[in-house]
Structure formats: C-alpha cells, structure tokens
N, C-alpha and C positions, 0 to 999 in steps of 0.2 A: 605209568604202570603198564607194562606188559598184558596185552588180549583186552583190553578197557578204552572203548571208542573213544576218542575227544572231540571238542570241536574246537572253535576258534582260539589259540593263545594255551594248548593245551588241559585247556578245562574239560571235565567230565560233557561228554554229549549230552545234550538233553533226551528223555526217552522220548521215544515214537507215539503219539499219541494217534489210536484209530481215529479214521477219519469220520466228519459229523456226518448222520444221518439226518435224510428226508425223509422223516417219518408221512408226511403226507402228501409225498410221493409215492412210495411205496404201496403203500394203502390204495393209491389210484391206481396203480398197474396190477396189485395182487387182486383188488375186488373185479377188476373183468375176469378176473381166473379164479374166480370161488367157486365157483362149481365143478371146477377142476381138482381144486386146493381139496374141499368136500369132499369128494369122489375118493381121492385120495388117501386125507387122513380120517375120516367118517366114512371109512366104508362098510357099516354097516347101515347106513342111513341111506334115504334115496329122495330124489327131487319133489316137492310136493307144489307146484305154480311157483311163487317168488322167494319159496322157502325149501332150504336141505332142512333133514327131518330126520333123525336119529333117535337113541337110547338115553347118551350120553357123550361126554366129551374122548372116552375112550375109541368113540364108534361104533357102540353098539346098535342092534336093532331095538329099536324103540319109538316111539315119542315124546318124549322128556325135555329133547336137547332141538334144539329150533335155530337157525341161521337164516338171516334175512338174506338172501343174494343182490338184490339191488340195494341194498345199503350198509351190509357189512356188519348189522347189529347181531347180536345172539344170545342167548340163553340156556342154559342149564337147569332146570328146574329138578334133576333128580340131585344134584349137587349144591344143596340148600340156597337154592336162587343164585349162582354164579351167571355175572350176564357179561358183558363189553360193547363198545361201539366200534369195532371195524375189526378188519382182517388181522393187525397183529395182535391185538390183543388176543384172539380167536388162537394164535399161533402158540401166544404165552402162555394159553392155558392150558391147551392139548398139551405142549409138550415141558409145560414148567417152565418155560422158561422167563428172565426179564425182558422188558419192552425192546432194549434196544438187542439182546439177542437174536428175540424174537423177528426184530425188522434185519435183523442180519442173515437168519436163514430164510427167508422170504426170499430177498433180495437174493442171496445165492442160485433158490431154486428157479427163481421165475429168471433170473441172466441178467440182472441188473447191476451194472457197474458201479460199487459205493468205493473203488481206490481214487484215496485224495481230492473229490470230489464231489458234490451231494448228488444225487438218485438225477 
C-alpha cells in the first residue's frame, strides 16, 4: 500500500511506541530544582525555610498551597485537600496533566534526555 511504513516481509510497521520513563529519575533531578520549578510555576508564592508557600496550585498569593522542597511532598488545602508526593505529581496538578505527561514536560524543561532511553 502506497505512503504505509512496513517492515520486515512487507507487513504493516509496528507503531513507535514512546519511550519508558524514569519516573524516579526525574523526580531526583527535578526536586533539586524545586525552587526553581516553584518560583516559576507558584509565582505568587515565596520561600518560607524548607517550604514554597502559596494561595493555591494556580500561584496565587496565599497560604493554602504548601510544597515541601526537600522532599517534594505538597498540598493544596484551598482545593479540598489535593496533596502528592513529589515533583511530578506537583507538575500534574498545576497543569492537568497525566503522570507520565507530566514527567515528560519536566524532563523537557529541566534537559533531560528521555529519547529511546530511561532518564
């Protein structure tokens, strides 16, 4: 069939499947950068000792929304107790998205190489 990959013996190719994530890789690289990541997408929050400290998961000013920086846990409490334990979760909830999305635009912004490879 004319424009339709094949591979071996003329059969249809198999699709491309994205390659596996290290999720708990990532998580290791992105939690030295949480208070980067924080600053960033919580900028309406600001450092308070071992915790960012915000409104909400939007970023607003407030106190409601809590980020541990040395261990990546967090909380929402304006957002009927929305909590996680690390960096992507924190990711997926800011910005909707799923787990491994989420460890995928991590990995983008912090330069982490996930082609064909784990973290």
């Amino acid at each position: 069939m004319p424009g339709r990959a094949t591979g071996p013996r003329g059969r249809p190719a198999a699709p491309q499947q994205p390659p596996s994530i290290d999720f708990q890789a990532v998580n290791r690289v992105a939690l030295h950068r949480l208070p980067d990541i924080c600053a960033r997408w919580l900028s309406g929050g600001r450092k308070e000792g071992d915790e960012w400290v915000c409104g909400d998961l939007s970023g607003k000013p407030g106190r409601s929304c809590k980020v541990n920086l040395v261990t990546g846990k967090w909380a929402d409490f304006a957002a009927d107790g929305a909590s996680g334990g690390d960096v992507i979760s924190l990711t997926a909830a800011i910005h909707n998205l799923s787990q491994g999305e989420a460890a995928r635009r991590l990995a983008d912004m912090l330069g982490i190489d996930l082609g064909g490879r784990h973290v």
